[in-house]
C-alpha positions as CSV (number, residue, x, y, z in Angstrom):
1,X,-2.3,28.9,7.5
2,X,-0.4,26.1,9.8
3,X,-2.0,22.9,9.2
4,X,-1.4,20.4,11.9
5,X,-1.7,16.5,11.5
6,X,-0.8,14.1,14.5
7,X,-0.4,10.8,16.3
8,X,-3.1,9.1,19.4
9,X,-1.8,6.2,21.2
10,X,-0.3,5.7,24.4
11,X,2.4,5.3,25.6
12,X,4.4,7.1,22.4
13,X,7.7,7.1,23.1
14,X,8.8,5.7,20.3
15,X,7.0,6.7,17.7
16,X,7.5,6.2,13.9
17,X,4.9,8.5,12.8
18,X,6.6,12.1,13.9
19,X,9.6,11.1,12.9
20,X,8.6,9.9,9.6
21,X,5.9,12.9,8.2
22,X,8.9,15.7,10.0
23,X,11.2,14.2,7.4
24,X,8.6,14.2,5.0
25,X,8.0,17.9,5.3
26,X,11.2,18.9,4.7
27,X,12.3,16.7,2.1
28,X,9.1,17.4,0.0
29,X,9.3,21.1,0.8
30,X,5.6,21.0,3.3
31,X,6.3,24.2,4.7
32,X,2.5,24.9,6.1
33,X,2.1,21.8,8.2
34,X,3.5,20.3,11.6
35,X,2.8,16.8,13.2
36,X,2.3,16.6,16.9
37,X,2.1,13.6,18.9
38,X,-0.9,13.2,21.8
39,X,-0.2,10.8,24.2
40,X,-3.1,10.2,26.0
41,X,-3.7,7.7,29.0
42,X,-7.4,6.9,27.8
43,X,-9.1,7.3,24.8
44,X,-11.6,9.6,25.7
45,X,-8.8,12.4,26.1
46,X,-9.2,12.7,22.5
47,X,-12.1,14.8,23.0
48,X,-10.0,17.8,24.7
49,X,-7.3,16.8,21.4
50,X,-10.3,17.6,19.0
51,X,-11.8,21.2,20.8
52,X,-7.9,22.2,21.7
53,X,-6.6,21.8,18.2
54,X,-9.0,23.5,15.7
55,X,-6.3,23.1,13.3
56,X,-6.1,19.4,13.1
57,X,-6.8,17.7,9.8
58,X,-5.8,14.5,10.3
59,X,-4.9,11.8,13.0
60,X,-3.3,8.5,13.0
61,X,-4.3,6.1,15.5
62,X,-2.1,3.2,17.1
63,X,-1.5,0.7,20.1
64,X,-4.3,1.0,22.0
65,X,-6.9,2.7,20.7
66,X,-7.6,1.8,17.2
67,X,-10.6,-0.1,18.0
68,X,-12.2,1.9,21.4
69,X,-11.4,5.3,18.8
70,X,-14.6,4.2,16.8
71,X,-17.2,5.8,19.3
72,X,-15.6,9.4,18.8
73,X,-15.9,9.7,14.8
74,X,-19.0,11.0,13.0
75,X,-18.3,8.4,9.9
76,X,-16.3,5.6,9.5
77,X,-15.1,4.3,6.1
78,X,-16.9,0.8,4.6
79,X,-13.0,-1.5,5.6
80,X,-12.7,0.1,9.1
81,X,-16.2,-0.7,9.9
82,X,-16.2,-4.3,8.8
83,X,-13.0,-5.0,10.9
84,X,-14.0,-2.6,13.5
85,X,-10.8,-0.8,13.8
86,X,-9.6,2.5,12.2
87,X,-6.2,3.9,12.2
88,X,-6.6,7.1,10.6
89,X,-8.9,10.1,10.9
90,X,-9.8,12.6,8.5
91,X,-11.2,16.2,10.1
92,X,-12.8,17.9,7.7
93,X,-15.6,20.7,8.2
94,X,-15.4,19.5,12.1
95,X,-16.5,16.5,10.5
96,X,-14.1,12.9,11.3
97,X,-14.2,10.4,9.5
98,X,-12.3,7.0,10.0
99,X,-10.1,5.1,7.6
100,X,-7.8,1.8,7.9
101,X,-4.8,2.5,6.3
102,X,-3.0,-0.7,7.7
103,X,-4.7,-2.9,5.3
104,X,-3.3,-1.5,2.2
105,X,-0.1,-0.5,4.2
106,X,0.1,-4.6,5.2
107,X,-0.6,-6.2,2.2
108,X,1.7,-4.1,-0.4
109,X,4.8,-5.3,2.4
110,X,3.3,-8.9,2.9
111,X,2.0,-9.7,-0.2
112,X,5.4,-10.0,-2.3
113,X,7.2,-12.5,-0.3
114,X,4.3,-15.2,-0.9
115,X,5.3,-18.4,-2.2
116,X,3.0,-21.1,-3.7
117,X,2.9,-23.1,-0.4
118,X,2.1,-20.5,2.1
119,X,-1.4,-21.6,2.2
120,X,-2.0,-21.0,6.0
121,X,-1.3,-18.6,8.8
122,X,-0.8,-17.8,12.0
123,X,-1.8,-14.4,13.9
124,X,-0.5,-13.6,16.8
125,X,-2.4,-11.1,18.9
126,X,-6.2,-10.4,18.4
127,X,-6.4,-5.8,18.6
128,X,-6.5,-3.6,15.6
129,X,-3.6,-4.6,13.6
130,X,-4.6,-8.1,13.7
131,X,-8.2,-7.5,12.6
132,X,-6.2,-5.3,9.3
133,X,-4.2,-8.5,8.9
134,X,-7.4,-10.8,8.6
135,X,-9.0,-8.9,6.8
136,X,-5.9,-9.1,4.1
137,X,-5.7,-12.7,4.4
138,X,-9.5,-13.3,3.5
139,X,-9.2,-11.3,0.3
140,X,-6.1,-13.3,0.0
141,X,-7.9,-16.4,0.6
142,X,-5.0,-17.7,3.2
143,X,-6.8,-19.6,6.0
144,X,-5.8,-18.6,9.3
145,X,-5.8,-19.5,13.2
146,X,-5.8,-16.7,15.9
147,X,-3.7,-17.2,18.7
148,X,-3.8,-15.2,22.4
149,X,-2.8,-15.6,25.6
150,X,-6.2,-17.4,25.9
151,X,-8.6,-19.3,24.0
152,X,-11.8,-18.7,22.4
153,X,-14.1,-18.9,19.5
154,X,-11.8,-19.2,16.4
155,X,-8.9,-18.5,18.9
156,X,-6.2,-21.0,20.2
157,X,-3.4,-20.1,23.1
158,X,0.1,-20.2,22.2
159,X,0.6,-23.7,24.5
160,X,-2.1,-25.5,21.8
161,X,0.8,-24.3,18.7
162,X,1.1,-28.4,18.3
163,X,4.2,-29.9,15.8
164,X,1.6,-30.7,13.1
165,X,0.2,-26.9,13.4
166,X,3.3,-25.2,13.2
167,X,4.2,-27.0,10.3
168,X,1.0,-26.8,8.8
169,X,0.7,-23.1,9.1
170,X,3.8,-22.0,7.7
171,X,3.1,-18.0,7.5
172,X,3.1,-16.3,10.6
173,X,2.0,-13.2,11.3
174,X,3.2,-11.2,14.9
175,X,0.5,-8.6,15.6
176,X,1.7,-8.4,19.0
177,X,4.1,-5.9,20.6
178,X,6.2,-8.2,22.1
179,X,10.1,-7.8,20.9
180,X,9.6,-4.0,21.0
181,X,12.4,-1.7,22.1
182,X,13.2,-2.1,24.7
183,X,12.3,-5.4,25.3
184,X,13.8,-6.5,22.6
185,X,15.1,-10.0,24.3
186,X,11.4,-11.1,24.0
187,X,9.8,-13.1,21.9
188,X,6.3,-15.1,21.3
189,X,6.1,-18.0,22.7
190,X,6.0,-20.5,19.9
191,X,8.3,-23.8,18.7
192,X,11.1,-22.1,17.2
193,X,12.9,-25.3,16.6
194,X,10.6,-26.3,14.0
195,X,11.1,-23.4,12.3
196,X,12.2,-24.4,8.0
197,X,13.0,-22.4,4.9
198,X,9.5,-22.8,4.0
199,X,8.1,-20.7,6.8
200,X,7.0,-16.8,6.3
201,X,8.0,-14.4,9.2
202,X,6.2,-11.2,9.5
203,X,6.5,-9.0,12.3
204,X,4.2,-5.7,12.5
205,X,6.6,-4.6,15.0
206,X,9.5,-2.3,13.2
207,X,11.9,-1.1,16.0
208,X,14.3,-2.7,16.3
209,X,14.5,-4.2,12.5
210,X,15.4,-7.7,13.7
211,X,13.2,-8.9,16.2
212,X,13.8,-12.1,18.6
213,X,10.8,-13.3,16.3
214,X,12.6,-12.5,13.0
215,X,16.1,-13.9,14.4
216,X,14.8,-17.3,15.1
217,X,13.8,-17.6,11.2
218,X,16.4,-15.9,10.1
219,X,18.5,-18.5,11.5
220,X,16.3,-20.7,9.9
221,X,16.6,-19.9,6.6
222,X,12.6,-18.6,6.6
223,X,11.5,-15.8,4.5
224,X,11.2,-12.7,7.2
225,X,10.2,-8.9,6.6
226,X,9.4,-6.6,9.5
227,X,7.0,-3.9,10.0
228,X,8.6,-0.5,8.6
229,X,7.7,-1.1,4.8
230,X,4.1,-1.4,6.2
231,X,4.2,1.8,8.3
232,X,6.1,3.6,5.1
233,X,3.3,2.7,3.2
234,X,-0.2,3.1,5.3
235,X,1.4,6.1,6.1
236,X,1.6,7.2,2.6
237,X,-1.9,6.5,2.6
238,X,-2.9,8.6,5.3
239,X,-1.2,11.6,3.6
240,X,-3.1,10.7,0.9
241,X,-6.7,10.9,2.7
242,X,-6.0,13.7,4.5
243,X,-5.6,15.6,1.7
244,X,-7.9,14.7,-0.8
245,X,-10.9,17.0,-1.4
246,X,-13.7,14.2,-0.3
């Protein structure tokens, strides 16, 4: 029997996920399984994705509805509940549960670039990818500063990124879309200037490869990675869950 895996978000239009597990399938000779992508204008669509697809084992969830998703599973998985946002459902027995895949998927790609000083970081952007990276940086024990368009408890706005902060906190962390294609002429708004070989660069966003955000500290000399190792790994992982037997 067809099994069928797939992709929530909206919009999808470029979408790393059916790309990737269609290659997958035929390189690895996965014969019995498809991957569909739902593109769905509010998260509550999933509902009609659930009863219309009885096939469905699995899901992964991205941009915007890895933390509203949460409502809609029967279980959710210790790490997805602490940072309150999941990325990857298992359907078993009509059963879903939830999973965050982008913490392991994050901090296999981050973790080897770390130097010795990269004590502190930035994160830009405050959704479900951001509350992954936090939750990496804790177990790291990397102190960090949010930063959004505007301030609040534990958050700064991109205007407060002073000289001594951007120095300071040397890793930073783009958990934002901006710089996606096809706006790829955009960038966060941060001292770029300032920018040394002693920074750390990471950009969850993957297409295109080199970011506005990565140019500026490549240019610099910084250490930069982008976001397709991640993806490549977490969603390793979510093959991995949605087939295991528990």
């Amino acid at each position: 029997m067809m099994r069928q895996f797939g992709l929530i978000g909206y919009p999808l239009s470029h979408s790393f996920s059916q790309q990737y597990f269609s290659d997958k399938f035929l390189r690895e000779n996965i014969a019995d399984a498809t991957f569909l992508n739902f593109s769905i204008p509010h998260v509550s669509e999933v509902k009609q994705v659930f009863e219309n697809h009885p096939l469905l084992k699995g899901l992964a969830v991205t941009i915007p509805y890895k933390k509203s998703i949460m409502p809609f599973l029967d279980e959710i998985d210790d790490a997805a509940k602490e940072i309150n946002a999941c990325n990857c459902i298992k359907i078993q027995q009509n059963k879903k549960k939830g999973f965050n895949t982008d913490i392991i998927g994050f901090e296999k790609s981050f973790a080897k670039n770390l130097k010795p000083h990269h004590k502190k970081a930035l994160v830009l952007g405050t959704g479900g990818a951001s509350a992954a990276v936090q939750y990496v940086l804790k177990k790291l024990g990397i102190e960090y500063l949010l930063v959004s368009r505007e301030s609040s408890i534990n958050t700064i706005t991109y205007g407060d990124i002073s000289p001594v902060i951007f120095t300071e906190f040397n890793v930073i962390i783009n958990c934002t879309p901006i710089g996606t294609y096809p706006n790829v002429m955009q960038a966060p708004l941060l001292p770029y200037g300032l920018l040394s070989d002693t920074h750390y660069l990471f950009d969850l966003v993957y297409n295109p490869p080199l970011t506005g955000f990565l140019q500026y500290g490549k240019e610099a000399g910084s250490t930069i990675e982008n976001g397709y190792e991640m993806l490549v790994f977490q969603a390793e992982e979510n093959w991995k869950i949605w087939n295991s037997g528990t």
